[in-house]
C-alpha positions, 0 to 999 in steps of 0.5 A: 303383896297387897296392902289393903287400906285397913292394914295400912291404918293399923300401921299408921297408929301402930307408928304415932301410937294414936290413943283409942280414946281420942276423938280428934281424928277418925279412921277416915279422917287418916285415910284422906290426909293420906290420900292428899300425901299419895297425890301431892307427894307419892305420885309425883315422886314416882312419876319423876323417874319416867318408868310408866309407872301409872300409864294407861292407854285408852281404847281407840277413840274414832275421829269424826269428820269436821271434829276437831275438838277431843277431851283428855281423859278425866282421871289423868294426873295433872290433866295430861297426856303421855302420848298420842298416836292415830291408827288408820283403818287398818290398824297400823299405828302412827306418830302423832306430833304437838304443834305449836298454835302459832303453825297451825295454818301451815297444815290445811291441805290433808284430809287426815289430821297431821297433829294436835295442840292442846286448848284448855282440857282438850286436844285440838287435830290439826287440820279438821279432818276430812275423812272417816277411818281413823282413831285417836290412841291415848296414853295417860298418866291415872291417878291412884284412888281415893282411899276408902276401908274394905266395907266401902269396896267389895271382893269379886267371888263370881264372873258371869257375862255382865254379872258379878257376884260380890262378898258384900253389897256397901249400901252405896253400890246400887244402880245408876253408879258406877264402878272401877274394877281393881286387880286384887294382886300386888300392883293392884292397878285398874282392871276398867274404869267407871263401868255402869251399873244397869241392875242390882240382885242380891249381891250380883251387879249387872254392868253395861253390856261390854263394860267388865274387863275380860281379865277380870277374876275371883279376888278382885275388887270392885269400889266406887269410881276414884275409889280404892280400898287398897294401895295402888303405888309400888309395895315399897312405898308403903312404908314411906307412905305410912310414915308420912300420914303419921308425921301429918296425924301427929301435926293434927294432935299437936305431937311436934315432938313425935314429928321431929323423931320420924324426920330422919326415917322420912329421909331415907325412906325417900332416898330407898324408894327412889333407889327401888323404882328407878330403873324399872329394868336393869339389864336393858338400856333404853334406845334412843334415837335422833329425831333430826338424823337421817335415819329418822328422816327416813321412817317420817317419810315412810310415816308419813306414807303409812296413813296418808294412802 
């Protein structure tokens, strides 16, 4: 069931029964204290359990000969990575382990990166790779959208190469900007991210050559990059979510009172949602494997095989 962010501040004012008079907050006003809820309270909370739930994984990116240097994917929650593999020319994907700064200079005899360390908002090879055919593959943790209204966003009515039709054209939506791509069912993840918009006709929208997702489709939604007109958190954090803007719209308009009411239901709707999301899969435990057994010896030996040639 998606929610989109107008029937979200319905449920927000329904909750703390906000007089249409007052003029302390607007509807905007609400969806950025609930934008600072959903980042600082509701995707950590969802994190915590480890289910993947926001991971994403990004296209292959080349290593180049003597670059050392690769930036983290700007939208990742708290700058991070979940993983790092590296793919060699023939497509077979490879462990790719951290290493601490202080072991670097043990790695300065192959050719092809053994692995990383971070420095500041990058990941560092080590050593310098040497040689061509080989890619980095990102795992990262994105960040659900600012929360906008549906007038600021659009609904995809028209697929056609790298044209899309929209409902509506926001007077915002023009060339030079760019665009994230929403699935317009439950879940409502990205489809693509920050896609350029070349050319702008009527309600169609041209995209940079390659940039629409193939699995894109009528229903859709297209918002301004870091935007979203719709939650991207699992449904049954809707109701914990609404009931937090309201206990901070409440602390806004000076209703303690109103505030201390919503503490037990705040409470249990926490207590709900973890229950909900974790474990992601009832019938299947997760494998865990010994890094230092012998048998893991034995696939770092062949690992090790599969891309040093």
């Amino acid at each position: 069931m998606t929610v989109t962010c107008d029937e979200f501040l319905a449920s927000v004012k329904r909750l703390v029964t906000v007089p249409a008079s007052q003029s302390l907050l607007e509807d905007s006003d609400i969806l950025a204290l609930a934008t600072d809820i959903q980042r600082d309270t509701l995707t950590p909370m969802i994190m915590s359990v480890d289910e993947e739930y926001f991971i994403m994984k990004s296209v292959p990116t080349p290593i180049v000969v003597g670059q050392t240097s690769y930036r983290i994917p700007s939208r990742a929650v708290a700058r991070k990575l979940r993983e790092i593999k590296i793919v060699n020319e023939g497509g077979i994907v490879s462990d790719f382990p951290k290493i601490n700064i202080e072991r670097t200079q043990v790695y300065r005899s192959s050719s092809v990166p053994f692995g990383f360390h971070f420095l500041g908002d990058r990941v560092e090879l080590v050593p310098s790779p040497a040689t061509t055919g080989y890619s980095l593959l990102f795992y990262w943790p994105g960040q659900p959208g600012k929360f906008v209204k549906l007038q600021e966003a659009a609904v995809v009515t028209n697929i056609s190469g790298d044209d899309v039709t929209l409902d509506a054209l926001p007077a915002t939506y023009v060339a030079n900007t760019r665009m994230d791509f929403i699935e317009g069912v439950s879940g409502n993840w990205y489809l693509g991210l920050s896609a350029l918009v070349t050319n702008v006709a009527g309600n169609t929208l041209t995209f940079e050559t390659g940039t629409v997702p193939t699995d894109l489709a009528v229903g859709d939604y297209i918002a301004l990059t870091g935007q979203s007109p719709v939650l991207q958190i699992p449904d049954e954090g809707a109701p914990l979510l609404q009931t937090l803007t309201a206990y901070d719209v409440l602390g806004t308009i000076s209703d303690f009172e109103g505030q201390q009411r919503l503490e037990p239901k705040i409470k249990l709707q926490k207590e709900n949602f973890l229950k909900v999301i974790s474990p992601r899969i009832d019938g299947e435990p997760n494998i865990i494997i010994n890094d230092r057994g012998l048998l893991r010896g034995r696939i770092r030996r062949n690992w090790a095989g599969l891309y040093r040639g």
